[in-house]
C-alpha positions as CSV (number, residue, x, y, z in Angstrom):
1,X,-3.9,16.7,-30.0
2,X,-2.6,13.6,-32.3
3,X,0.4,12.1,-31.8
4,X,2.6,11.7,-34.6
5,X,2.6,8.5,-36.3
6,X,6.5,8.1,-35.7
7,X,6.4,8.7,-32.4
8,X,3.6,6.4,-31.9
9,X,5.5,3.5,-33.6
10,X,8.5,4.6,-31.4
11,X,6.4,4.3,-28.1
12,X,5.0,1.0,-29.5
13,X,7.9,-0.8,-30.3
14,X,8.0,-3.0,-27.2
15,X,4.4,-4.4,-27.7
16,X,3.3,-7.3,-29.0
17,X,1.6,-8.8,-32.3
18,X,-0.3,-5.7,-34.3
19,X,-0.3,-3.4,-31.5
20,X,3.1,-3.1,-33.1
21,X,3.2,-2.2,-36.2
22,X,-0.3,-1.5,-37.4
23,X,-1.8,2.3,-37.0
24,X,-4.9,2.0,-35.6
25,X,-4.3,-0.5,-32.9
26,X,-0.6,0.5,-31.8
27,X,-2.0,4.4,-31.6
28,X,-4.8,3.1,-28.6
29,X,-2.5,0.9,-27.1
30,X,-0.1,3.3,-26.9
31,X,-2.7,5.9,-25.4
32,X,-3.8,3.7,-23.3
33,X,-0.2,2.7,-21.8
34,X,0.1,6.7,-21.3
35,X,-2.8,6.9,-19.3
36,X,-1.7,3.7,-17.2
37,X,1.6,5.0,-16.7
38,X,0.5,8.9,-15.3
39,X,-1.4,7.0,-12.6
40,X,1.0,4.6,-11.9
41,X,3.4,7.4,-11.1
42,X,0.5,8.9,-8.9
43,X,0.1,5.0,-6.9
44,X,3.5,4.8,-6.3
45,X,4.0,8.2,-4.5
46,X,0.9,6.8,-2.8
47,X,2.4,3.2,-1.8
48,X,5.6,5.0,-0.6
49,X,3.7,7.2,1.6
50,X,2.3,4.2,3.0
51,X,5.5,2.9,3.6
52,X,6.7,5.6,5.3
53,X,4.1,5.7,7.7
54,X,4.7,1.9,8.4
55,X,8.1,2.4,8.9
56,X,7.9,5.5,11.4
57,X,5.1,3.8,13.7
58,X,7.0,0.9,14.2
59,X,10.2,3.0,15.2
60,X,8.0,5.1,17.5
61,X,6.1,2.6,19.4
62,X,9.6,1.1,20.1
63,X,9.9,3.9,21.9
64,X,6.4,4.0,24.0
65,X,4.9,6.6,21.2
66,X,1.9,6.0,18.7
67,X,2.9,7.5,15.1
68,X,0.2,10.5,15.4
69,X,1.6,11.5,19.0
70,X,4.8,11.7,17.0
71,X,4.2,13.8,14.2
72,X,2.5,16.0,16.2
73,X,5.5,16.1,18.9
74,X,7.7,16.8,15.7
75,X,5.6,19.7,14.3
76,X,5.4,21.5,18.3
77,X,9.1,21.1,18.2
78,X,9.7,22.6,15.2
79,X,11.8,19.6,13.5
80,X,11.0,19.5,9.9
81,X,11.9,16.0,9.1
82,X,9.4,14.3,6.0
83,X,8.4,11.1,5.8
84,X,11.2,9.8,4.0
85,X,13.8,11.1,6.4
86,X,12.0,10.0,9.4
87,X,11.6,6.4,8.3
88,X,15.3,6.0,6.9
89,X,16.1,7.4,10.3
90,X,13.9,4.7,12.0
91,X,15.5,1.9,9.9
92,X,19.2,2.9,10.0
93,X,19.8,5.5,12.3
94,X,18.0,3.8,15.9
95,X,20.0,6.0,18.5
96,X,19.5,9.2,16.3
97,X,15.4,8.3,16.0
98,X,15.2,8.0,19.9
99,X,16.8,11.4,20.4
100,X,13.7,12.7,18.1
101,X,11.6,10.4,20.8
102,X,13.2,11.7,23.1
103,X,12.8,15.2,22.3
104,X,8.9,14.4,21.3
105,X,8.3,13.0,25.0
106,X,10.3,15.8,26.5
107,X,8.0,18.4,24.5
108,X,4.7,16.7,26.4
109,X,6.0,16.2,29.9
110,X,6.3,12.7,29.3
111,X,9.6,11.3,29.3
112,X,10.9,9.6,32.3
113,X,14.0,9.9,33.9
């Protein structure tokens, strides 16, 4: 389906030189851009992910727990915390991230008094 020549020129506006102002060239630079920009929203949710996981198996081996042992701990206890939670937790919250520990090593027999 074609995009309208306004909005083309309206989506173009920022570029440089004749991908600008001229038809032909702005309309597959600006096609282009749309394609880059739908998988760059895709990367980032990857690269945050990433993050995440970073975040949480540094907090947990603080603790004496690899990341997976973690996760796993959380899902057996039922605490539906995501990714995002779990690492702000890590980051800002230390006390409240080794009560999840906690709770993870009490789950597998493994925390000592």
């Amino acid at each position: 389906m074609p995009i309208a020549r306004a909005k083309v020129f309206r989506l173009a506006r920022n570029f440089r030189g004749r991908a600008r102002n001229v038809w032909s060239i702005a309309r597959q630079r600006v096609e282009k851009a749309l394609q880059h920009s739908f998988r760059g929203r895709k990367e980032k949710k990857r690269t945050f992910r990433s993050l995440f996981i970073a975040r949480i198996n540094a907090g947990a081996r603080e603790h004496g727990l690899p990341y997976s042992h973690l996760m796993k701990g959380l899902s057996d206890a039922n605490i539906m915390l995501n990714r995002n939670v779990l690492s702000e937790l890590a980051m800002t919250e230390p006390f409240s991230f080794k009560a999840l520990c906690d709770q993870v090593k009490l789950m597998r027999g493994t925390l000592a008094n």
